[in-house]
Phi, psi and omega in degrees: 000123170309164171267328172295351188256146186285116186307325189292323183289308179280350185269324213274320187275326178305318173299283167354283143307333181287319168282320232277336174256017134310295198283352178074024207242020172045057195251158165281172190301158164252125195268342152174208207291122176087344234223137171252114161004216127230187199084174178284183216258165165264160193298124168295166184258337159251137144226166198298123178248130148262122193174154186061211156251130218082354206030201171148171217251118177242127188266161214271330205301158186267140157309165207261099161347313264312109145278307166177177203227085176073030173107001173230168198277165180293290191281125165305161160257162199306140172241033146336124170238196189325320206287354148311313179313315185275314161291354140352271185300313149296008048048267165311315213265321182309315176262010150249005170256339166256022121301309141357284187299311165302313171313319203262006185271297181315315171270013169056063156223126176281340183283293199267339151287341164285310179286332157285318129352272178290285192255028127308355181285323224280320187301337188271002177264299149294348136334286167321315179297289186334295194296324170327295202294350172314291213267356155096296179270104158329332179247043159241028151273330163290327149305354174268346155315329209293277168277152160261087183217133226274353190248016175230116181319294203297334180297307192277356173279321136339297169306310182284339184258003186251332148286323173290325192309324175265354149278347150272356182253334164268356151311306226266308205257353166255019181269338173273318185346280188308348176278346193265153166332154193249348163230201197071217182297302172261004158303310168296332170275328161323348201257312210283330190289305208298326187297319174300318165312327162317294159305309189310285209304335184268022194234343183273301187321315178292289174298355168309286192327323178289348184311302240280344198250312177010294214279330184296279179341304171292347170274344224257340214243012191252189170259009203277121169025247146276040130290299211291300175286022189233020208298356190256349184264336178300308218282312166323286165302312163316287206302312143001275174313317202264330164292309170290330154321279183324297174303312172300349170290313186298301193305337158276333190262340196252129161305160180298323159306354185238002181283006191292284176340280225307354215248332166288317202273307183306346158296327210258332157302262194299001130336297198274322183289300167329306185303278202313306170300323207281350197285319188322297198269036133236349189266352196255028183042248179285338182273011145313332198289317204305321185263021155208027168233173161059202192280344195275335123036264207318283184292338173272008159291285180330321173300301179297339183285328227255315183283304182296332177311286161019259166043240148326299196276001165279311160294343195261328183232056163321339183210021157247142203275298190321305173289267188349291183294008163274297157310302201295330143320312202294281160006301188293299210281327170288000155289327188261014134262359173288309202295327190271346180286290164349304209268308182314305187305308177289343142306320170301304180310333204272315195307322189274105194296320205313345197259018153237334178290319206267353162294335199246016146308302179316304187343280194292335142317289181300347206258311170295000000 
């Protein structure tokens, strides 16, 4: 480039020409304001093909990819690993097994409040685990202590696993009670634990929900695709998964004459779990795929078949043990295929640019 000619004169003839072989129009190079070259003309970048009806003018440019954005992805992807997934799935069974635990404590089955007790403690232990080793240090969990702020999933979830946790474990240890010595020291915790548990437990029982939906609200409050569109389904679909969570623990552990809760809740979990995936893979139009393709496919097929077997076989085998404690596995496993298809899909979704370019492309359509 001369240092005499003016950068603004050469970008203004280069547009110029740049439309002029768009448009086909064979124009010669332009050499400066009104004025042409001599030589031949360039080749149009379109020409008109005849055929079919009316024909019409097809360009040469290749369609357009979403790949990347100079070499990077348009979203980062979540940087979640499996053991999010899985405090998901515990998480839920921790607030529908201490939900449980409160039926059969109201309705006097002794069965099915032990077994909802213990294991919401043992899911809500694991939970505390996951989500630590999540975060590489251990004391920033206690850094989540620090505030209280009601506009952060994670802030009220923290909060909220920071009151259920000690209200199920002492739900859970006054489930010891009739085993300690009748005097002394542990003669008076013999006396004292069951009312407290009692209590513990309906305090666990209360804060389940906000447990059992939290994690949908937080995924949903991320940017990742579908997690983002899908914010009125997620909450759902957890509390769902977490209420059938809950009946397989009953249905595994409790006799079949005491299984009447557990067996009401799983109806009523998987209602809500159903609804909720089949509204996910049809209301949400191309951001539907990432949750009927691939693995996250896979497990949410497997969840819903796992779930109505679930079901099914908790009403057809009301007075078999053996069928029950069958259902209630089923149960158990079609949640942790909800919960890892949940997680798989929104990741897929974050990995792909188009399901971030072409929605908001739709927007900015609709919006013009």
């Amino acid at each position: 480039m001369s240092p005499d000619r003016p950068v603004g004169d050469l970008f203004r003839r280069f547009r110029e020409r740049l439309t002029a072989e768009q448009n086909g129009l064979g124009s010669r190079p332009v050499t400066g304001a009104g004025r042409t070259d001599s030589g031949p003309a360039p080749r149009p970048a379109a020409r008109r093909r005849r055929g079919g009806k009316g024909g019409g003018e097809q360009l040469t440019v290749p369609p357009a990819e979403f790949t990347s954005y100079y070499g990077r992805p348009v979203l980062k992807p979540p940087v979640w690993r499996w053991d999010i997934a899985a405090y998901l799935f515990t998480g839920g069974l921790a607030a529908g097994s201490s939900l449980l635990a409160a039926g059969g404590q109201l309705t006097g089955r002794p069965a099915l409040r032990r077994a909802g007790r213990v294991g919401s403690l043992a899911a809500v232990g694991a939970s505390a685990y996951f989500l630590i080793n999540d975060l590489g240090r251990p004391s920033r969990f206690h850094h989540m202590l620090r505030v209280a702020k009601v506009t952060s999933p994670m802030s009220v979830g923290t909060w909220v696993l920071s009151v259920f946790g000690p209200a199920a474990g002492l739900a859970a240890v006054a489930e010891a009670a009739p085993r300690l010595p009748e005097r002394g020291v542990p003669g008076l915790a013999r006396r004292l634990l069951p009312p407290a548990g009692h209590a513990a437990g309906l305090v666990a029982a209360v804060t389940a929900p906000a447990l059992a939906t939290y994690t949908g609200v937080l995924l949903a409050d991320t940017a990742v695709p579908s997690w983002h569109e899908a914010y009125p389904e997620l909450p759902v679909i957890f509390a769902g998964s977490a209420l059938a969570s809950g009946a397989g623990v009953g249905l595994l552990a409790a006799p079949a004459d005491q299984a009447g809760p557990a067996r009401r809740l799983a109806v009523a979990g998987a209602a809500l779990e159903l609804w909720g995936a089949h509204r996910v893979e049809n209301r949400l139009g191309l951001l539907s795929e990432p949750y009927a393709e691939g693995a996250a496919g896979k497990l949410l097929r497997v969840g819903r078949a796992l779930t109505a077997a679930g079901v099914a076989g908790a009403w057809l085998g009301r007075r078999s043990r053996l069928v029950s404690a069958a259902s209630g596995g089923a149960l158990l496993a079609a949640s942790v295929c909800t919960r890892f298809g949940i997680f798989h899909g929104g990741v897929a979704s974050a990995r792909d640019p188009k399901y971030t370019v072409v929605p908001q492309r739709e927007r900015l359509d609709r919006a013009a």
